[in-house]
MARNULUM-179638 format. One record per residue: x, y, z of N, C-alpha, C in turn; residue in one letter. Coordinates in steps of 0.05 Angstrom, whole numbers. Atoms other than C-alpha are relative to their C-alpha. Layout:
N
n.c1,n.c2,n.c3,ca.c1,ca.c2,ca.c3,c.c1,c.c2,c.c3,residuo
X,Y,Z,X,Y,Z,X,Y,Z,A
...
//
This chain:
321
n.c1,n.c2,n.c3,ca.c1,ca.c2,ca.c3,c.c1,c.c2,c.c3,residuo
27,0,-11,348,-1376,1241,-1,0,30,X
-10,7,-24,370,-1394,1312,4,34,15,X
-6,-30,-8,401,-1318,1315,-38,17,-3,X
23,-8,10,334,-1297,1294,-20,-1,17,X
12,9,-19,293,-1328,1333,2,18,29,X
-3,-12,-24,328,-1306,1392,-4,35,1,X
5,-29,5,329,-1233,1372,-27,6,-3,X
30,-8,5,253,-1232,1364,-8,-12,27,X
6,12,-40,250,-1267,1440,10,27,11,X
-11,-25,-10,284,-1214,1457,-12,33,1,X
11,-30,17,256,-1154,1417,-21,-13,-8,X
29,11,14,180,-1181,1403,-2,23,-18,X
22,-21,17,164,-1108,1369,22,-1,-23,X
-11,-2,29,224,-1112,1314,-15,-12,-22,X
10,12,30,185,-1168,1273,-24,13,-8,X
25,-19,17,114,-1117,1272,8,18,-8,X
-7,-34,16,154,-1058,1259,17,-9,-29,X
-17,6,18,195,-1090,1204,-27,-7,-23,X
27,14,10,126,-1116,1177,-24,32,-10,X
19,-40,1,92,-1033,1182,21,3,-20,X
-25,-12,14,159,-1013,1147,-1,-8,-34,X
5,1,19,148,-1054,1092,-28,4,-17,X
24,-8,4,78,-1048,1083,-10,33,-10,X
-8,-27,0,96,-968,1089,4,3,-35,X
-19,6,28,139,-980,1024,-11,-15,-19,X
15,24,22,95,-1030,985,-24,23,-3,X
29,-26,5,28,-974,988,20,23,-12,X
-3,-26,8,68,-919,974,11,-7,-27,X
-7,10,31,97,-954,912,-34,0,-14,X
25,3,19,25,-980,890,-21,23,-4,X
19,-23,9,-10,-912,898,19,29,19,X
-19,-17,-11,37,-851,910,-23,19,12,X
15,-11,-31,-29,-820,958,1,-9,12,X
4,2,-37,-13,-855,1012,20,3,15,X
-9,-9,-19,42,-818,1037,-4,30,-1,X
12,-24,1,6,-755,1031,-9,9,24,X
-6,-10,-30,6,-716,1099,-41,-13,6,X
24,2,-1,-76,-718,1095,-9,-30,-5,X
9,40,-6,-77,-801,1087,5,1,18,X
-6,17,-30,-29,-815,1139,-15,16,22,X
16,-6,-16,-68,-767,1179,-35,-3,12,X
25,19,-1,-135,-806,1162,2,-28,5,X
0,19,-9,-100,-866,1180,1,-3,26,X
0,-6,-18,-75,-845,1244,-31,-2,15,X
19,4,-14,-144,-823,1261,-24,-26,1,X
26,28,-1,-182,-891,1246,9,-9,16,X
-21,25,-23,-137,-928,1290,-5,7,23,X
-16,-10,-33,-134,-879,1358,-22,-23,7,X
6,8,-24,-197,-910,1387,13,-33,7,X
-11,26,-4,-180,-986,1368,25,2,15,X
-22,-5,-2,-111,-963,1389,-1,-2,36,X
0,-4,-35,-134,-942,1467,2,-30,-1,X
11,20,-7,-181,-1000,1464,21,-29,7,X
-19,20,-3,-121,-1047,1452,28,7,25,X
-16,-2,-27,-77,-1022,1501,-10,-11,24,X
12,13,-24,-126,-1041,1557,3,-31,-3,X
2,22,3,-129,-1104,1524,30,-15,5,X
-22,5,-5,-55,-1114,1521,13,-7,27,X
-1,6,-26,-50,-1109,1595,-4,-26,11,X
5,14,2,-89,-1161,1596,3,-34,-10,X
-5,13,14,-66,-1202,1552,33,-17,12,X
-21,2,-11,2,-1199,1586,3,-14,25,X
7,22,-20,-24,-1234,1645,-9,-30,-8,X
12,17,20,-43,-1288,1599,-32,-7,4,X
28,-15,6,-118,-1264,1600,-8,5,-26,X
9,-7,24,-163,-1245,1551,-28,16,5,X
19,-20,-12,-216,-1184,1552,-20,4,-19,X
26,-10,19,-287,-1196,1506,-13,16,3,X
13,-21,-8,-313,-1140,1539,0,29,-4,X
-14,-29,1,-267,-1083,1512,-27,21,-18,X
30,-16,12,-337,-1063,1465,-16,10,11,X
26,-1,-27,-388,-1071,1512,16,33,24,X
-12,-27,-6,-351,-1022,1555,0,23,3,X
-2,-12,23,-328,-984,1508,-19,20,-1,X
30,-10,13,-397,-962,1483,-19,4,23,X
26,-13,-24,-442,-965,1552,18,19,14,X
-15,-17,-16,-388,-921,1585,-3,24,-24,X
1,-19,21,-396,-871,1515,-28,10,11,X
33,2,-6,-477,-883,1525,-7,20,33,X
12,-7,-29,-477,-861,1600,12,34,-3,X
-10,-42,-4,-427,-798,1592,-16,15,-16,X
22,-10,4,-474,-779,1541,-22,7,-3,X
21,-19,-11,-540,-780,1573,5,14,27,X
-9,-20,-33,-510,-757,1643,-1,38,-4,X
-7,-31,6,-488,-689,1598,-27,12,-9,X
12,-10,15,-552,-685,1555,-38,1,23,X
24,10,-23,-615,-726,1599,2,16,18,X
1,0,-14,-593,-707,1656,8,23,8,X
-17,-28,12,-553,-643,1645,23,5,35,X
-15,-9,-18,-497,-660,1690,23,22,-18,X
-19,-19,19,-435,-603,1666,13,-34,-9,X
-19,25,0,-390,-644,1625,23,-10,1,X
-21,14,-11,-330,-653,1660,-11,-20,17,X
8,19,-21,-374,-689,1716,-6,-19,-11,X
14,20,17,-411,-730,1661,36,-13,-1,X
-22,17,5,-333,-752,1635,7,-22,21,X
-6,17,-24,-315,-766,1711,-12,-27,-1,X
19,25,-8,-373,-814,1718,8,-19,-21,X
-6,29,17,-362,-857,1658,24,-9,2,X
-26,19,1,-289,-864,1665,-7,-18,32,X
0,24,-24,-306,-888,1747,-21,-16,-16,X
13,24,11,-357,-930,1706,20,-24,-13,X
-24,27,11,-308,-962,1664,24,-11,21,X
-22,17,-23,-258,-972,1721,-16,-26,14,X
16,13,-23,-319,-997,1764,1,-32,-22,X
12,18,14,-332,-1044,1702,18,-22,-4,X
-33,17,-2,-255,-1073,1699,-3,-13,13,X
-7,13,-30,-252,-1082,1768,-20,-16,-4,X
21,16,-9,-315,-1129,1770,3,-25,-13,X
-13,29,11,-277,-1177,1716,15,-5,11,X
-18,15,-15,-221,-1178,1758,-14,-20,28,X
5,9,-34,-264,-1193,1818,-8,-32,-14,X
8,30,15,-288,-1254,1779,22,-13,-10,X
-35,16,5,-221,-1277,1755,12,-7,25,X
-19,7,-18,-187,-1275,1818,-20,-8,21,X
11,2,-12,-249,-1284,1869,-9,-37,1,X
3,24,10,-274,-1342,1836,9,-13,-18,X
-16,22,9,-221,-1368,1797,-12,-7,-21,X
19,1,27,-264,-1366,1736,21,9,-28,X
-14,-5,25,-225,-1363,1661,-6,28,-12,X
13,-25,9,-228,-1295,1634,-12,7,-23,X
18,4,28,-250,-1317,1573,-27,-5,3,X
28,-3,-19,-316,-1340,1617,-6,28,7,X
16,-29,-14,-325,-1278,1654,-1,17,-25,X
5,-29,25,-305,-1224,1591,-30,-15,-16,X
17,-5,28,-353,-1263,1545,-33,2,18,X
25,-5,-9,-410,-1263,1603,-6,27,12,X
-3,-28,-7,-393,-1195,1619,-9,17,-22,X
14,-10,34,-403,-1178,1542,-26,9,-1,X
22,7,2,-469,-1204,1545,-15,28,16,X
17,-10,-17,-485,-1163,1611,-4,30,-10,X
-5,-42,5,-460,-1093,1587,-14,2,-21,X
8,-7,33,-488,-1094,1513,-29,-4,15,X
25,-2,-1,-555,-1109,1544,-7,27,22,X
5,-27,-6,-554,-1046,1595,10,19,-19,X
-5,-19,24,-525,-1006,1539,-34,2,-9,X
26,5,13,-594,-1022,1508,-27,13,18,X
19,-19,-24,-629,-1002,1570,2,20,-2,X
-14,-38,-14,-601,-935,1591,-7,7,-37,X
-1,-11,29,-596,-920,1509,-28,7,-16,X
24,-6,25,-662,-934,1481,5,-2,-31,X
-3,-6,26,-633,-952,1426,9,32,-23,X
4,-22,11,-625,-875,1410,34,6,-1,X
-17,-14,12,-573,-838,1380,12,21,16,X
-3,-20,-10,-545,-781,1424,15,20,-17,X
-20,-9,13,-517,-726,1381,20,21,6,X
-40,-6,-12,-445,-685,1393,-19,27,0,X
9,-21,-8,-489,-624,1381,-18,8,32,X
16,4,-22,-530,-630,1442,12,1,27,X
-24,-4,-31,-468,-643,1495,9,27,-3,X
-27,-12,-6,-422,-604,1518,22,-2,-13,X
-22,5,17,-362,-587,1476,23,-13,11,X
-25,14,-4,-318,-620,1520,-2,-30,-3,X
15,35,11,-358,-695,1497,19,2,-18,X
-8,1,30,-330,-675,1429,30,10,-5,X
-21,-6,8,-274,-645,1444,28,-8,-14,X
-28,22,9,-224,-702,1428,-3,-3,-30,X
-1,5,35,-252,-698,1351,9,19,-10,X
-23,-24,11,-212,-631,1343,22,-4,-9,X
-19,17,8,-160,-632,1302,25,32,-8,X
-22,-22,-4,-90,-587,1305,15,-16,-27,X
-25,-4,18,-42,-572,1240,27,-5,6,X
-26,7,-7,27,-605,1250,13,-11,-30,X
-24,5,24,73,-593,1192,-26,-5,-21,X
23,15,27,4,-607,1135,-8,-24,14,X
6,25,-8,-1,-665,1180,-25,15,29,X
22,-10,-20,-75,-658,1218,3,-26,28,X
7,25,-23,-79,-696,1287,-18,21,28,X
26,-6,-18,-138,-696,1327,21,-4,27,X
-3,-9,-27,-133,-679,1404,7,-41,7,X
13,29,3,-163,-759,1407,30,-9,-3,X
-19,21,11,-99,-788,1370,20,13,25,X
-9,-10,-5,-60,-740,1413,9,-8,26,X
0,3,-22,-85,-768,1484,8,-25,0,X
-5,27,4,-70,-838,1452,32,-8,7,X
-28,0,-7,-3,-826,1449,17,5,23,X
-13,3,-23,11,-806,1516,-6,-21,17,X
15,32,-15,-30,-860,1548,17,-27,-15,X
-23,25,14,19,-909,1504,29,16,9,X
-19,-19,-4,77,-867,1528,8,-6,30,X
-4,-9,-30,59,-870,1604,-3,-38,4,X
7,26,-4,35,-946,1597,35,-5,-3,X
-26,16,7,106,-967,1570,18,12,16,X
-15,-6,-12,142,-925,1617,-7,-24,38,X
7,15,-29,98,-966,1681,13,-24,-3,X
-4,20,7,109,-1025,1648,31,-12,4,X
-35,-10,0,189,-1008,1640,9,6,24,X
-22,-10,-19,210,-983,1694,-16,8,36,X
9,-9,-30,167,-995,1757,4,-27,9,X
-6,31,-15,156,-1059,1806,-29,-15,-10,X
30,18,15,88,-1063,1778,7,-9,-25,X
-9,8,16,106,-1067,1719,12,-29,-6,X
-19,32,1,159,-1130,1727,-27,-20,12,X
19,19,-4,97,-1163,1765,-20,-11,-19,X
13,4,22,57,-1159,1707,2,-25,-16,X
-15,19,21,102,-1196,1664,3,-19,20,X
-4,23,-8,118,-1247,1725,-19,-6,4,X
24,9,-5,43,-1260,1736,-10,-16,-17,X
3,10,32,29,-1270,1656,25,-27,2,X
-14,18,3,93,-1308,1656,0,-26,15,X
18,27,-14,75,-1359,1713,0,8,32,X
20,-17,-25,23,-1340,1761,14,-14,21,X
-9,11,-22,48,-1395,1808,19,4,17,X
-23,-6,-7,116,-1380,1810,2,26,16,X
10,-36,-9,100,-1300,1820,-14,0,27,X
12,7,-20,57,-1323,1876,30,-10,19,X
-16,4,-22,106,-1358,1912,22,18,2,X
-38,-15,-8,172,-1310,1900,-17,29,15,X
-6,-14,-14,128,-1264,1937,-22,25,-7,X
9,-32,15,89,-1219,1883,-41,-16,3,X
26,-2,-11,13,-1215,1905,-26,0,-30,X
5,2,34,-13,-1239,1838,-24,5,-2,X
27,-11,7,-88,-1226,1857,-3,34,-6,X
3,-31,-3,-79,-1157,1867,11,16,-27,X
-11,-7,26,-36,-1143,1802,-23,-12,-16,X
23,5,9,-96,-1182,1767,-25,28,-3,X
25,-23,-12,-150,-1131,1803,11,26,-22,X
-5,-25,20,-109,-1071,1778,3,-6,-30,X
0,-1,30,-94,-1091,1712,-28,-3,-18,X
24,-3,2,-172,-1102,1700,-18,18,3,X
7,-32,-9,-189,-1035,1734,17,18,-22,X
-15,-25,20,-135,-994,1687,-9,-11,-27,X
14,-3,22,-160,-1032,1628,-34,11,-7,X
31,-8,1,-239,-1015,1645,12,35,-6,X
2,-31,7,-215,-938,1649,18,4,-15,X
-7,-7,24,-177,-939,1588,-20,-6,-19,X
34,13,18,-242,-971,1552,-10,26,0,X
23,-20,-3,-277,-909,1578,11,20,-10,X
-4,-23,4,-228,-860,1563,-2,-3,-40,X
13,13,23,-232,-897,1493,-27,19,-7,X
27,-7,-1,-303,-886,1500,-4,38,-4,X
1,-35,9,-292,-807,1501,15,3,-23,X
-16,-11,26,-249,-802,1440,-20,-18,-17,X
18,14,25,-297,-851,1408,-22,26,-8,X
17,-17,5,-350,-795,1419,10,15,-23,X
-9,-23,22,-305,-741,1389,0,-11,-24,X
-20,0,27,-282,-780,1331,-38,-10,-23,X
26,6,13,-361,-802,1314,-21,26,-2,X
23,-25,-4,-395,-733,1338,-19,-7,8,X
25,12,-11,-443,-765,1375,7,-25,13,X
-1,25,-22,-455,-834,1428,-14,-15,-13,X
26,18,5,-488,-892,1395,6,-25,7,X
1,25,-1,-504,-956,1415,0,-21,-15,X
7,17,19,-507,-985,1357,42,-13,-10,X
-16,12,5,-425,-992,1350,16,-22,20,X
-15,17,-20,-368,-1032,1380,-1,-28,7,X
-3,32,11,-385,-1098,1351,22,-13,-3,X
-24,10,16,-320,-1111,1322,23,10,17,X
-28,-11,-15,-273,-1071,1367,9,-25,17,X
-4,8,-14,-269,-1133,1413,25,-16,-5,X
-8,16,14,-234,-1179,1358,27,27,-15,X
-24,-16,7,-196,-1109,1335,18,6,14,X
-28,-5,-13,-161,-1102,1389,14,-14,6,X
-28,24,-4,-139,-1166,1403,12,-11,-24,X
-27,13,21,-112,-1170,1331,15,18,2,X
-23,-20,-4,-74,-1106,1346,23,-14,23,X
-21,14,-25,-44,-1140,1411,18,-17,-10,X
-18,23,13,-26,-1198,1369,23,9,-19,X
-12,-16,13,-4,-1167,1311,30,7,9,X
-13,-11,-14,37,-1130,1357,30,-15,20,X
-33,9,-9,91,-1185,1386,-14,-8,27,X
-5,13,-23,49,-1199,1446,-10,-20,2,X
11,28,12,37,-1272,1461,-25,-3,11,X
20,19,-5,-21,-1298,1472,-2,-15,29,X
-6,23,-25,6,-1340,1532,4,12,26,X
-3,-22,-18,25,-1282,1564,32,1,14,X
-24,-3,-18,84,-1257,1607,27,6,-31,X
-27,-4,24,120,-1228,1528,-16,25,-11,X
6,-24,14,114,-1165,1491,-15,18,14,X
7,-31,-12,89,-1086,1505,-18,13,-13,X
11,-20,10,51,-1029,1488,10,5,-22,X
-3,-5,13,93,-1007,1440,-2,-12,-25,X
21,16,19,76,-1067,1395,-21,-8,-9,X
28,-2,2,12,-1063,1408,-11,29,-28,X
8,-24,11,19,-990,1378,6,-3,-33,X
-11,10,20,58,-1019,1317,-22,-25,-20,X
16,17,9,4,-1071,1308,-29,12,-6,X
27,-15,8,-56,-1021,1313,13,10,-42,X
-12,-7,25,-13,-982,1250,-3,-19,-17,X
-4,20,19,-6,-1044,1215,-33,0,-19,X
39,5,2,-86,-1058,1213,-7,34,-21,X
14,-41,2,-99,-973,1200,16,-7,-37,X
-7,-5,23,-50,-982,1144,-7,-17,-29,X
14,21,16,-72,-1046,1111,-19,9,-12,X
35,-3,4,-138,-1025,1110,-2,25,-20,X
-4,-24,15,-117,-960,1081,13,-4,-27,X
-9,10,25,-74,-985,1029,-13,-14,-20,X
4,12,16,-109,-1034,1005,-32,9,-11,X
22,-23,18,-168,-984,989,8,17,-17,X
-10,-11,13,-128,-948,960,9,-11,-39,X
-1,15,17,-114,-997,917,-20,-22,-21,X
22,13,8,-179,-1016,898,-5,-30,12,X
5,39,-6,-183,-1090,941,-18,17,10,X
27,-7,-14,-258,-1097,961,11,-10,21,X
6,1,-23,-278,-1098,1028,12,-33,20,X
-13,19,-21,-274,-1168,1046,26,-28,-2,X
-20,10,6,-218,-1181,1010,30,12,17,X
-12,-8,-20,-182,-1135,1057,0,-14,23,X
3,17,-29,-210,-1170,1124,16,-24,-5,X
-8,19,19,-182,-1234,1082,32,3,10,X
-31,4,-4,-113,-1212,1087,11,15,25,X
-7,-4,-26,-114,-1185,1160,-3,-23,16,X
0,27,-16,-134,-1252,1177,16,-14,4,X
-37,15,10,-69,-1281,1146,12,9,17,X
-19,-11,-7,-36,-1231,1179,-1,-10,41,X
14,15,-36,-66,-1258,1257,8,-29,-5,X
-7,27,-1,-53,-1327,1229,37,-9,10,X
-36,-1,4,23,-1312,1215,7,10,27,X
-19,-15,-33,37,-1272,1287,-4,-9,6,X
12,23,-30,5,-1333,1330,29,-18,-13,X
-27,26,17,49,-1380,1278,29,13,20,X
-30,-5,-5,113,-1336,1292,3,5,31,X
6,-6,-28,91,-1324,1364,16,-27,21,X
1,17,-14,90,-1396,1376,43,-11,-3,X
-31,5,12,165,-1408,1336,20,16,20,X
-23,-15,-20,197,-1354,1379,-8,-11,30,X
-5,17,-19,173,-1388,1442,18,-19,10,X
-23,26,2,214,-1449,1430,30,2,2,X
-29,-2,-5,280,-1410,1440,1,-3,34,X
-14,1,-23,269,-1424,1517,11,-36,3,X
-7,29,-1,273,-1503,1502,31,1,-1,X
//
């Protein structure tokens, strides 16, 4: 257990991928459609946006942070690109522009409150929540915008390309490089290492040197414009902008993060477990429809599954004692 331990300190994403793997193998036993190119390609696509959404969050998370705001966001950064394209009839590359500098603008303004005033980010995201969901409501009207009405490049991310019988949208497509380019920053830059020494202990990181407000600021700015870019593949993958979702994404992404190997405490685990932990959720959820479990007998055993990664989260900690 000792060896074990340490090998999961080490490697956080072996124990969610070992956890997808079997889960993989248990559905495809109990209903031989769910390794049918056209599931996994309906699982895939439920997951991309939660999928962005949690990557921003992960960032976050890694500082030992926490981001209630990834919905809010999310959804008024969707809301604005499309009335800018339709209201207002900007073209819609310009409309895109604006909502992603929206969602950056919208990061950066939690960081400025985290690091300005030294405020908990669990304070600012959940009063930040509050602020965005209620201009969502403004600007929106409550109304519906529909995918017919934009510009096909709103929608474009709900296109979907033939690979091998296997369909994958544009959307799942942009997910994967943005998890690709995140784990390479993360890997193999200086930002990157600050990240992890900030999350791991801000104080220390401060004094050896590393400018821990400023790594804060950006990591709050790159998760606001991954929210937004979110926010455009949410369009495609719904055909339309509504205000009415992105209730639940806030709590989905941070069980994907978890899920995923990274701690809670911050300064442990990556993207790539994050991406392992989105899958997990996509596949659960998929399987166990498949298998006839109601609805909230599914939520039921994703809960378990958030209970058990904090549990084993906290167990692999204890190998620095």
């Amino acid at each position: 257990m000792a060896r074990l331990q340490t090998l999961l300190h080490a490697h956080p994403t072996l124990g969610p991928l070992a956890v997808l793997v079997l889960a993989v193998a248990l559905f495809s036993v109990l209903n031989p459609r769910f390794l049918a190119p056209a599931n996994l390609s309906l699982v895939l696509a439920q997951v991309t946006v939660i999928a962005i959404l949690a990557l921003g969050q992960t960032l976050v998370i890694l500082t030992a942070g926490i981001d209630l705001s990834v919905g809010a966001v999310a959804v008024f950064s969707s809301i604005v690109m499309a009335d800018l394209a339709t209201a207002v009839g900007l073209p819609g590359p310009a409309a895109l522009l604006v909502g992603f500098a929206l969602g950056t603008g919208m990061g950066f303004a939690n960081g400025l409150l985290v690091t300005l005033l030294k405020l908990p980010p669990f304070i600012v995201t959940l009063g930040t929540l509050s602020i965005f969901f209620a201009l969502n409501s403004v600007v929106s009207g409550g109304a519906t915008v529909r995918g017919a009405d934009m510009p096909s490049i709103m929608t474009w991310t709900g296109s979907t390309v033939s690979v091998g019988g296997f369909g994958l949208t544009l959307g799942s497509a942009i997910m994967l490089v943005l998890f690709a380019c995140l784990a390479y920053a993360l890997r193999s830059t200086a930002w990157g290492k600050h990240v992890y020494a900030t999350g791991d202990d801000r104080e220390a990181a401060r004094l050896a040197g590393i400018r821990t407000d400023r790594v804060l600021l950006s990591v709050y700015a790159i998760a606001g414009a991954l929210y937004a870019i979110g926010a455009w593949v949410l369009i495609g993958r719904l055909a339309s902008a509504s205000p009415n979702v992105g209730v639940e994404y806030n709590l989905d992404s941070i069980t994907a993060v978890v899920l995923g190997g990274t701690s809670l405490f911050g300064g442990r685990g990556g993207v790539a477990g994050t991406l392992v932990g989105t899958l997990i959720v996509g596949v659960f959820r998929n399987g166990l429809q498949l298998a006839g479990v109601q609805v909230v007998w599914q939520g039921f055993a994703i809960g378990l599954l958030v209970l058990a990664a904090v549990a084993i989260d906290q167990w692999i900690r204890k190998v620095r004692a």
